[in-house]
C-alpha positions as CSV (number, residue, x, y, z in Angstrom):
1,X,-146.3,48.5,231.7
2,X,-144.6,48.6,235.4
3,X,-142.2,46.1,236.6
4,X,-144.8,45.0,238.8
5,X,-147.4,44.3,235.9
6,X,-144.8,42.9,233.5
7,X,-143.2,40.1,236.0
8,X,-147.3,39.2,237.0
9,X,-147.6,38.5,233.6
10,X,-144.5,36.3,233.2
11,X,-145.5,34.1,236.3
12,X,-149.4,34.0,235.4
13,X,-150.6,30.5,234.2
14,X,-148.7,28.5,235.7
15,X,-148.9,25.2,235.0
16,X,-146.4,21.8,234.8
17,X,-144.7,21.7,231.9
18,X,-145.6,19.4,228.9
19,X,-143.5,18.8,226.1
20,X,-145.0,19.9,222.9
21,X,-144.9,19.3,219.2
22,X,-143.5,22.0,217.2
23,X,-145.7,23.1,214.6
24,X,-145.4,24.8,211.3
25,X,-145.8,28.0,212.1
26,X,-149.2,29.7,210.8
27,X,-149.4,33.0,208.6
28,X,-151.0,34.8,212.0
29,X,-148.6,33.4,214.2
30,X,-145.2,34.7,211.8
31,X,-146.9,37.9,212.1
32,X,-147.2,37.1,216.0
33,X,-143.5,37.5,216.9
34,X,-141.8,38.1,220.5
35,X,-143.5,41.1,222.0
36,X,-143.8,40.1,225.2
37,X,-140.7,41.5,226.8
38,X,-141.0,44.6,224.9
39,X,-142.1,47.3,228.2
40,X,-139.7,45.1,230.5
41,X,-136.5,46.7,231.9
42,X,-133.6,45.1,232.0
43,X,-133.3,45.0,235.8
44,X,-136.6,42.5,236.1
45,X,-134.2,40.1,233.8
46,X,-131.1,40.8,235.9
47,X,-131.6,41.3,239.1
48,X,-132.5,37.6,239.7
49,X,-128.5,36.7,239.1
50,X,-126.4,39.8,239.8
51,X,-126.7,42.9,241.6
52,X,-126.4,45.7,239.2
53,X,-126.0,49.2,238.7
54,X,-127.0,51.8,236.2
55,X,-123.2,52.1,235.7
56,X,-122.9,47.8,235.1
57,X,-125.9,48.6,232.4
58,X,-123.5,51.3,230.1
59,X,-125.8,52.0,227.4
60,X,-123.5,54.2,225.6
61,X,-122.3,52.0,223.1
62,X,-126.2,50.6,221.8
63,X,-126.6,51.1,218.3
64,X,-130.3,50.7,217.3
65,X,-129.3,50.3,213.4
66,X,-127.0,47.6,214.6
67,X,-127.4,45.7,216.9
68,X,-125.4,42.7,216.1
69,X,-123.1,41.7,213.7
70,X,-124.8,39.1,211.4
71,X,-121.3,36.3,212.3
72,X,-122.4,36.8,216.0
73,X,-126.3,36.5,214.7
74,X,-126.3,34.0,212.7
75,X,-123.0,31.5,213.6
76,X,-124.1,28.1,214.6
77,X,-120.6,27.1,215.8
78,X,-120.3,29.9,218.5
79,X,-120.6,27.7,221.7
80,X,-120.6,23.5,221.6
81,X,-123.1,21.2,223.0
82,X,-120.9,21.2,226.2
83,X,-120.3,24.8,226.2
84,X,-123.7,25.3,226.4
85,X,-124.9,23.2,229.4
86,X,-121.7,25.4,231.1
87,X,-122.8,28.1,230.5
88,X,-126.3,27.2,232.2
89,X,-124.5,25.5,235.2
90,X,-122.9,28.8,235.7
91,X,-126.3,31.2,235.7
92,X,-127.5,31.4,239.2
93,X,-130.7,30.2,239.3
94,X,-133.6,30.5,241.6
95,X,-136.8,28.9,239.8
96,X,-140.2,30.9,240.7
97,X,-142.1,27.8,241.0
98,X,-141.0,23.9,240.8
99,X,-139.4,24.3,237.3
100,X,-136.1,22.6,236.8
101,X,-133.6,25.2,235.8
102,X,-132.3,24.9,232.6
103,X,-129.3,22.8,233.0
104,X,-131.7,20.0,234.3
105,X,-134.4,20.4,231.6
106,X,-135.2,17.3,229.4
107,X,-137.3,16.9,226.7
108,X,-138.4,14.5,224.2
109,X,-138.6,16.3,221.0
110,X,-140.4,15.6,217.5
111,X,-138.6,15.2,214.2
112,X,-138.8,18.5,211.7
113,X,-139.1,18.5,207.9
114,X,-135.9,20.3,206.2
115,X,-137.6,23.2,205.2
116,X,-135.3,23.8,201.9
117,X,-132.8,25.5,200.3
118,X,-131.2,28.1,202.8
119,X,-133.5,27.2,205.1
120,X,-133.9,24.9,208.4
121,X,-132.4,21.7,207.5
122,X,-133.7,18.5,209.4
123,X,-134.0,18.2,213.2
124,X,-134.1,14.4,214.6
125,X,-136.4,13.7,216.8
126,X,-135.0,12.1,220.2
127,X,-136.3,11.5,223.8
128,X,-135.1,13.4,227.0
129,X,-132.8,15.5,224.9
130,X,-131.8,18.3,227.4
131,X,-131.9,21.8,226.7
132,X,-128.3,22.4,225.5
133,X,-128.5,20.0,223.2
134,X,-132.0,21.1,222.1
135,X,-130.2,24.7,221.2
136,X,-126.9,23.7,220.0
137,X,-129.3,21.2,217.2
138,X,-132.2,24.0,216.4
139,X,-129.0,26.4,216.1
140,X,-127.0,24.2,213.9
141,X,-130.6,23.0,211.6
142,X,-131.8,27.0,211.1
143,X,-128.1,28.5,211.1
144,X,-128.7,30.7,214.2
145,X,-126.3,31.0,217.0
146,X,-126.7,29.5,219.8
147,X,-125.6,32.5,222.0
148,X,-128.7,34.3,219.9
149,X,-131.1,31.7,221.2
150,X,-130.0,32.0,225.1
151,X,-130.0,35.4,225.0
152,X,-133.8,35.3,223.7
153,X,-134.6,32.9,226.3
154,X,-133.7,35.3,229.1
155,X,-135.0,38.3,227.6
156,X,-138.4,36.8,226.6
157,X,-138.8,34.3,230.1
158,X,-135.9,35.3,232.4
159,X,-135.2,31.5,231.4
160,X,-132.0,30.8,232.8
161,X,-132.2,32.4,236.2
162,X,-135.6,32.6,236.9
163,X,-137.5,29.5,235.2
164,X,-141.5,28.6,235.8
165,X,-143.9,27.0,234.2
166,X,-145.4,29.6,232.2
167,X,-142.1,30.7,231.0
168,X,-141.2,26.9,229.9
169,X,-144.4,27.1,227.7
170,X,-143.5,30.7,226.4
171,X,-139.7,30.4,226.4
172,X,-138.7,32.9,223.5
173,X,-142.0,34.4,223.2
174,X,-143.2,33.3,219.7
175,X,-146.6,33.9,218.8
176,X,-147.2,35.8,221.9
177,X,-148.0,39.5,220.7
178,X,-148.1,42.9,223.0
179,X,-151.9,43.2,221.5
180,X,-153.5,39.8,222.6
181,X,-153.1,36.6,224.2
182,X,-150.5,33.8,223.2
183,X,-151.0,31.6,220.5
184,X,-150.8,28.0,222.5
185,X,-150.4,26.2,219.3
186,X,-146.9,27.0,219.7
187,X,-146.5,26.4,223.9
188,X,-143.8,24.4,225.3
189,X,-139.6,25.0,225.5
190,X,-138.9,22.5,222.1
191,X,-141.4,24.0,220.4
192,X,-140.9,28.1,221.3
193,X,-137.1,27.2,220.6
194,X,-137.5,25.9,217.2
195,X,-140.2,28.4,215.5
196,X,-138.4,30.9,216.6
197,X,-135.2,30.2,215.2
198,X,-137.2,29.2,211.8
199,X,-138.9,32.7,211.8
200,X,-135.4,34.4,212.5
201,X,-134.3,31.8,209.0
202,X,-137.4,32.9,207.3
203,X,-136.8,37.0,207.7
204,X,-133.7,36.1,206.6
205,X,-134.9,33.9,203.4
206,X,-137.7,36.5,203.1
207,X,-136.4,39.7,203.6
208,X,-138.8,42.3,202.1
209,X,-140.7,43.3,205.1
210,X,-141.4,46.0,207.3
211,X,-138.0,45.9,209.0
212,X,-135.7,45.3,206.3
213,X,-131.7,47.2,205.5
214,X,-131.9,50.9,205.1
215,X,-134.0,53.6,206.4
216,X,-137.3,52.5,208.7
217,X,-139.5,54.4,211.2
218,X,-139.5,52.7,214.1
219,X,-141.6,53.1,217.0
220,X,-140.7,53.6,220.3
221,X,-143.8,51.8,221.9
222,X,-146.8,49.8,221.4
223,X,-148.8,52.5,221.7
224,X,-147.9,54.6,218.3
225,X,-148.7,57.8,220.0
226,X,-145.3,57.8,222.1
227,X,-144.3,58.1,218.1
228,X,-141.1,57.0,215.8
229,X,-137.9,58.0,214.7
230,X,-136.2,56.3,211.2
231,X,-133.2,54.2,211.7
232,X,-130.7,53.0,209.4
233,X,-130.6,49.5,209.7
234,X,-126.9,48.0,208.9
235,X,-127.7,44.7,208.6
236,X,-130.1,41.7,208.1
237,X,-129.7,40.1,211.9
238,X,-130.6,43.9,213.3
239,X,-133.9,43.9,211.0
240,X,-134.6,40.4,212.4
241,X,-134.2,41.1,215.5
242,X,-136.7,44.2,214.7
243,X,-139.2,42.4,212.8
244,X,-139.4,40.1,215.9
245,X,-139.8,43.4,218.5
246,X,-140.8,45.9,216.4
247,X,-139.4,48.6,218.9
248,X,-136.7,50.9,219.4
249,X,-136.0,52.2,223.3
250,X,-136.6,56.1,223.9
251,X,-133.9,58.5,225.5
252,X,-135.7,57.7,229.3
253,X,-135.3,53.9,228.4
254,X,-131.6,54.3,227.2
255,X,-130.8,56.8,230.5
256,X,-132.5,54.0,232.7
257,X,-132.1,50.5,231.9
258,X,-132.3,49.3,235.1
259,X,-135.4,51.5,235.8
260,X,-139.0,51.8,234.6
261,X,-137.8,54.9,231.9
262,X,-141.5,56.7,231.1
263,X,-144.6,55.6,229.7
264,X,-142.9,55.3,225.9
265,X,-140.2,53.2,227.1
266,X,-139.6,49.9,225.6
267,X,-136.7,47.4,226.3
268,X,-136.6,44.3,224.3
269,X,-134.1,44.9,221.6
270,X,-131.8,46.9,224.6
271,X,-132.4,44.2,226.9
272,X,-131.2,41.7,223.8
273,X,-128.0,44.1,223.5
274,X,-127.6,44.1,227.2
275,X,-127.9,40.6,227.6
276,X,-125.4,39.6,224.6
277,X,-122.6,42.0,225.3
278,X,-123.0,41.1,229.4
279,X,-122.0,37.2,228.5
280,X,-120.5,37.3,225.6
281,X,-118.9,40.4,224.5
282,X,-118.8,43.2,221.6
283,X,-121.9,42.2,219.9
284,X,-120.8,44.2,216.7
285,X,-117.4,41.7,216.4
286,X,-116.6,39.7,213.0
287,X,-113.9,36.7,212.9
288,X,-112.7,37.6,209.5
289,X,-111.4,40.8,207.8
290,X,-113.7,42.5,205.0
291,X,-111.5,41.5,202.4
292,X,-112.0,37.5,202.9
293,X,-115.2,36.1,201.2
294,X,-118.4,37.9,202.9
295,X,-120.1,34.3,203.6
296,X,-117.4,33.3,206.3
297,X,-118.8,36.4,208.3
298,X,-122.1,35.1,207.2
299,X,-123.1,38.4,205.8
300,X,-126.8,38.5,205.2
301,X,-127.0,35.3,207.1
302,X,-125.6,33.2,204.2
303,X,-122.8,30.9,205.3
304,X,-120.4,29.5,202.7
305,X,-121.4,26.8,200.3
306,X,-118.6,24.4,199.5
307,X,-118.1,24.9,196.4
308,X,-117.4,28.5,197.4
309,X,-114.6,27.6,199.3
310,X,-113.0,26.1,196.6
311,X,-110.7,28.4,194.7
312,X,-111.0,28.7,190.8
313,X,-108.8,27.2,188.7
């Protein structure tokens, strides 16, 4: 896909937003996850908010068997509500259409079920919640960071600098696969924002899949005859954040992230590591040393029960 084709598809159907209902997500659609971005260079995301270089986009430290540490995955108490809606003032934002940006979204959301043990625990429904509060609450419910869930916005939609109404209905790109059209049970920011921080949960409650800790092949493309290399994957956020975008970039996509690579180049899990370490630093960074319990570091996305904090007598 060229630039040109992959930013006609993000602005195509545009439309004025409608709040939606999140729905429990379908078999098909968990096996729908975030494609869309995955032939998009960096620069398309970019380029709307800074001027950058191949230099600013320093590759050299991407890890594709790991990506992110699972504390910077998986910590809901990595920004506030407050730092959040900041962090959106600061973004320089220039909507494509008559979208609000995100600091001025609102939206009344819909109550959702706790899902169970180790999983999404209730969201409250409330009316003209805005969108930092709607991630710092889906982040806290499913045990995702919220950093996670912004950075998914702008690599799925180009969200927080370049907003529209199609992106609004497909903000993190769930249920929207590279093989066919987007599932519009699942439309609207609420919605997108919450499945996709359940099916990030799920992987995690489920992890026996395709993209799971230890050796995988993983392709470099849609198209399986640009082929696929194994990677050892580290830890549960990286296989997440492959089961989600099943793709690893090629040597042209690593040696041009601001640029189109070659045919076999895919970005989305680049374009995630781009993103992350661009606003918030070394994406591979733990708060506490190896020897403290593994759950404060939320090692395979399991934070500390209390009775585990509680030393034995």
């Amino acid at each position: 896909m060229t630039i040109v084709a992959a930013i006609a598809a993000m602005i195509a159907g545009l439309g004025v937003v409608q709040p939606a209902t999140a729905q429990a997500p379908s078999v098909q659609a968990q096996a729908q996850t975030a494609q869309t971005d995955a032939t998009l260079p960096a620069f398309a995301s970019l380029v709307a908010s800074v001027a950058t270089t191949s230099k600013e986009l320093d590759t050299a430290g991407f890890d594709p068997g790991f990506i992110i540490s699972d504390y910077n995955f998986y910590n809901p108490f990595a920004m506030t509500v407050g730092g959040i809606q900041d962090f959106l003032e600061d973004r320089d934002c220039r909507p494509r259409d008559d979208s609000p940006c995100l600091d001025e979204y609102r939206e009344t959301t819909t109550y959702q079920p706790d899902q169970g043990e180790g999983h999404c625990s209730a969201y409250t429904a409330a009316r003209k919640e805005t969108a930092s509060r709607i991630i710092e609450k889906v982040a806290e419910a499913c045990t995702i960071s919220p950093r996670v869930l912004l950075v998914l916005l702008q690599k799925e939609q180009s969200l927080l600098t370049r907003p529209s109404a199609s992106g609004y209905l497909r903000a993190t790109g769930y249920g929207c696969p590279d093989t066919a059209d987007c599932d519009t049970e699942y439309f609207g920011f609420f919605n997108q924002v919450y499945n996709a921080a359940w099916q990030f949960r799920q992987y995690t409650q489920e992890p026996e899949r395709t993209f799971k800790v230890g050796a995988v092949d993983v392709q470099f493309h849609p198209d399986a005859a640009c082929g696929a290399t194994p990677i050892e994957i580290r830890n549960q956020a990286t296989a997440n954040l492959y089961n989600y975008t099943p793709y690893q970039p090629n040597d042209a996509a690593l040696a041009n992230p601001s640029e189109e690579g070659d045919g076999c180049s895919a970005y989305g899990n680049l374009n995630f590591w781009l993103f992350y370490t661009r606003w918030f630093g070394d994406s591979h960074s733990v708060r506490f040393p190896a020897y403290f319990d593994a759950c404060l570091n939320y090692v395979g996305g399991q934070p500390c029960r209390p009775a585990e904090l509680v030393p034995n007598a």
